[in-house]
N, C-alpha and C positions, 0 to 999 in steps of 0.2 A: 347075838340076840338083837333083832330088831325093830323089837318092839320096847314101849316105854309105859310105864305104867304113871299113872293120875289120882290123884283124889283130889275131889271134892270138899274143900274145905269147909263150905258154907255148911254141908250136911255132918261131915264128921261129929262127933261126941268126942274124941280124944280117950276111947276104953282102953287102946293100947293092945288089942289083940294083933294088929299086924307087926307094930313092933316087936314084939315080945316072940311071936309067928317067924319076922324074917328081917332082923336089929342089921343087918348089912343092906337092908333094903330103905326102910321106914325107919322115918323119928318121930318125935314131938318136938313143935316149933316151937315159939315164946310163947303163942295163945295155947300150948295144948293141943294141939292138933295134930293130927298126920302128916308126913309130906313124905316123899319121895327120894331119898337124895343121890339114889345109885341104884338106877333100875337093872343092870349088872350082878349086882351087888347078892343074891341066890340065884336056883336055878328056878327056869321056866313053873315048873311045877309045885317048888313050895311057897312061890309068891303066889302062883294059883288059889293054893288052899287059904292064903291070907285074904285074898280077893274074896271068897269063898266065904269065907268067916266074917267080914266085916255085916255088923249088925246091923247099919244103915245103909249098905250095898254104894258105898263112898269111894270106891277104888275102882277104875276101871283100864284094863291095856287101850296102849294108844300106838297105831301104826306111827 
């Protein structure tokens, strides 16, 4: 996979749908927040649906 996914910290809420969505992908830092830590970490598609879901549209792939 070549690509890398992003969030957006400043925008995040911390609701925890991508974690919960794709826990091999996304955590929650010490603030709460999203981060990325293994964009590997699902496939293509259900980190999609994470991307997808996020309610403040705070995740985005990155070539």
């Amino acid at each position: 996979m070549s690509k890398k996914v992003w969030v957006d910290k400043e925008q995040c809420i911390g609701c925890e749908l991508c974690v919960n969505t794709c826990p091999g992908v996304f955590r929650l830092d010490a603030d709460g927040k999203s981060e990325c830590y293994d964009s590997t970490g699902d496939s293509e598609e259900n980190i999609q649906t994470a991307i997808d879901m996020c309610p403040v549209s705070c995740i985005q792939w990155q070539d």
